[in-house]
N, C-alpha and C positions, 0 to 999 in steps of 0.2 A: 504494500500500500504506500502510497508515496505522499511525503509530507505535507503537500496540499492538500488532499483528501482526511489524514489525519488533523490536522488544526480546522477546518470545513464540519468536520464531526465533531469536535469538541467544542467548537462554535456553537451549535445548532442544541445540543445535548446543554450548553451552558443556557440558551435562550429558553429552552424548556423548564430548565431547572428554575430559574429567576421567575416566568413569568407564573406557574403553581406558587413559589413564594410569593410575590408580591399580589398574589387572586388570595391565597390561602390568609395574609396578613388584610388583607380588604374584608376579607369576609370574618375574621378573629375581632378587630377592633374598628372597625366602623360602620353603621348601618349605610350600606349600600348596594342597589341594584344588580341585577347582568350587568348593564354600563360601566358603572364603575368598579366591579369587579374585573372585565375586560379590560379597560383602563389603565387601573393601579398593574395587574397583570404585565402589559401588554409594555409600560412606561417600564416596570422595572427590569424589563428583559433586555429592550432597547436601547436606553437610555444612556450607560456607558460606554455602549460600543457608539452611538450618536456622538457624544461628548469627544472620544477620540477619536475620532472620523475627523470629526471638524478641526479640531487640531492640529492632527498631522495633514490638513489641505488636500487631502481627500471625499471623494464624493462617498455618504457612508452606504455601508456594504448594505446594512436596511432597506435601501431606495435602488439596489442593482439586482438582489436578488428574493423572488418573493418567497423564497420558504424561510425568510428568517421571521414577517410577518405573519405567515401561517402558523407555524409552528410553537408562536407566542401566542398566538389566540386562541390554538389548543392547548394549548396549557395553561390557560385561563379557563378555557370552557371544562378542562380535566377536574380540577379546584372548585370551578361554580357546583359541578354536578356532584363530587364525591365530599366536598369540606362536610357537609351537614352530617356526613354519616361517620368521622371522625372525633372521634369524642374529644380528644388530646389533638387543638390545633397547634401548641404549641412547638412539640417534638417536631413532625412535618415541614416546619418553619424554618425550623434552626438547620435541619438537614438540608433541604434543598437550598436556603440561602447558602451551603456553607459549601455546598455541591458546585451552586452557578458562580459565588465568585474565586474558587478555585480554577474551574473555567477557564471563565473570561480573564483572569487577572494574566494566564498564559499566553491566551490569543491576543490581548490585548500587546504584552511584551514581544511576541514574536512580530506581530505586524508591524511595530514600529522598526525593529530590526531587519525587516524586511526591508523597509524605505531609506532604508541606510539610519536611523538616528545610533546614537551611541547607547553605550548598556546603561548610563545614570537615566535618559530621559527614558529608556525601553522601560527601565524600572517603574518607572513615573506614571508611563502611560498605562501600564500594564496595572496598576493601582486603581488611576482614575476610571480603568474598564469596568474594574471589581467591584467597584463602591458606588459607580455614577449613578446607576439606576436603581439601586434602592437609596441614595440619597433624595434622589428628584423624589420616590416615593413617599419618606418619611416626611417631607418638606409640603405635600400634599397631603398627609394623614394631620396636616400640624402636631410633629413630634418631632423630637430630638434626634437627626439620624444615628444611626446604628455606630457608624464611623468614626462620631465624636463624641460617644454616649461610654462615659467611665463604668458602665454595667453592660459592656458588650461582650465580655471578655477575650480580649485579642480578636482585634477582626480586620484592623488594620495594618501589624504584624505580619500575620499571616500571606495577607498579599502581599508585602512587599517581599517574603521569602519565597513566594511561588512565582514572581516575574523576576526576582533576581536569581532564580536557580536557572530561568531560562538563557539570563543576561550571559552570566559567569557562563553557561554553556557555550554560548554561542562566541564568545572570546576564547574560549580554548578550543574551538573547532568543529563539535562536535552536532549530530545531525537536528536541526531543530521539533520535527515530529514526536521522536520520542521524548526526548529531554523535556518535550513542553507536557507531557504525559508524566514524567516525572515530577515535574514540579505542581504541577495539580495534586498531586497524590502527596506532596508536603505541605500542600495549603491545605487541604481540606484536613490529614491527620492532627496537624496542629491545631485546625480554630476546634474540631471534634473535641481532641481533647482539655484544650482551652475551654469548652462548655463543657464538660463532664466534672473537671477539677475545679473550677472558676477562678480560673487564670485571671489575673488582670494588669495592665500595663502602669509601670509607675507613678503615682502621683506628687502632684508637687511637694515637696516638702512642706511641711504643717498644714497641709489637705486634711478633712477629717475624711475617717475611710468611709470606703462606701459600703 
């Protein structure tokens, strides 16, 4: 399988993941419709990779190919139909958020390294893949995003260790498909068990804890 086909799959697999999260989080804490469950879905699948589209002065991959918008809408419509019959919306949440910005935070590093930028912005951009779209999301639930929320336990972390596992690869040579398959498999084991142990990133000195 050759490394376009694999980052195209873990793409698409990331858009899925995100947009159940962000249907599954629509339909946990705010009364909202199909619409809005679509929506929230639909923004937080997209939304990151949108943000780094535009970035890197590219046309985003959303607007070239239509199964990134199918494939967020079924997984909104996945969420709409099955949330109700989940008793525990919370678990379902934490996993496929932790799913899709494992993901995207790879896809998001390799495309930039694609374009030629260097491994600090690949790092950068590959972050802002991972966090863009459920930011937009929490910014529309009127809440705190996840990202800068001291109760997220490691979630920012994490991404930067799954796009710079890509980064560091691709400076020492090595083939970007799998490596980017690697580092998804480091973001995700981390933020897991960053939420399992309740990991949390340091607070300011004389913060009270959380």
């Amino acid at each position: 399988m050759s490394t376009q086909n694999i980052l195209l799959i873990l793409d698409l697999v990331g858009v899925f993941a995100f947009a159940v999260d962000g249907a599954l989080t629509a339909i946990r804490t705010a009364r909202v419709d199909i619409v809005g469950v679509l929506v929230l879905g639909l923004v937080t699948a997209i939304g990151g990779g949108i943000v780094r589209d535009v970035l890197l002065g590219v046309t985003p991959a959303t607007f070239q190919d239509w199964r990134y918008v199918t494939v967020a809408l079924t997984g909104g419509m996945v969420a709409f139909f099955l949330g109700s019959r989940l008793t525990r919306l919370a678990t379902p949440i934490l996993l496929f958020d932790a799913a899709g910005l494992s993901l995207f935070v790879v896809i998001g590093a390799a495309k930039a390294i694609e374009l030629g930028f260097g491994p600090l912005q690949a790092v950068l951009l590959g972050a802002i893949t991972g966090v863009g779209g459920g930011t937009i999301r929490d910014v529309l639930l009127n809440r705190v995003p996840t990202v800068l929320s001291a109760h997220s336990h490691l979630y920012a972390i994490p991404a930067l260790l799954g796009a710079g596992t890509v980064s560091v690869a691709h400076v020492l040579g090595f083939d970007a498909g799998w490596v980017a398959v690697a580092g998804a498999l480091l973001c995700f084991t981390v933020r897991v068990l960053a939420l399992r142990y309740r990991w949390n990133a340091p607070l300011p000195p004389g913060a009270p804890p959380v």
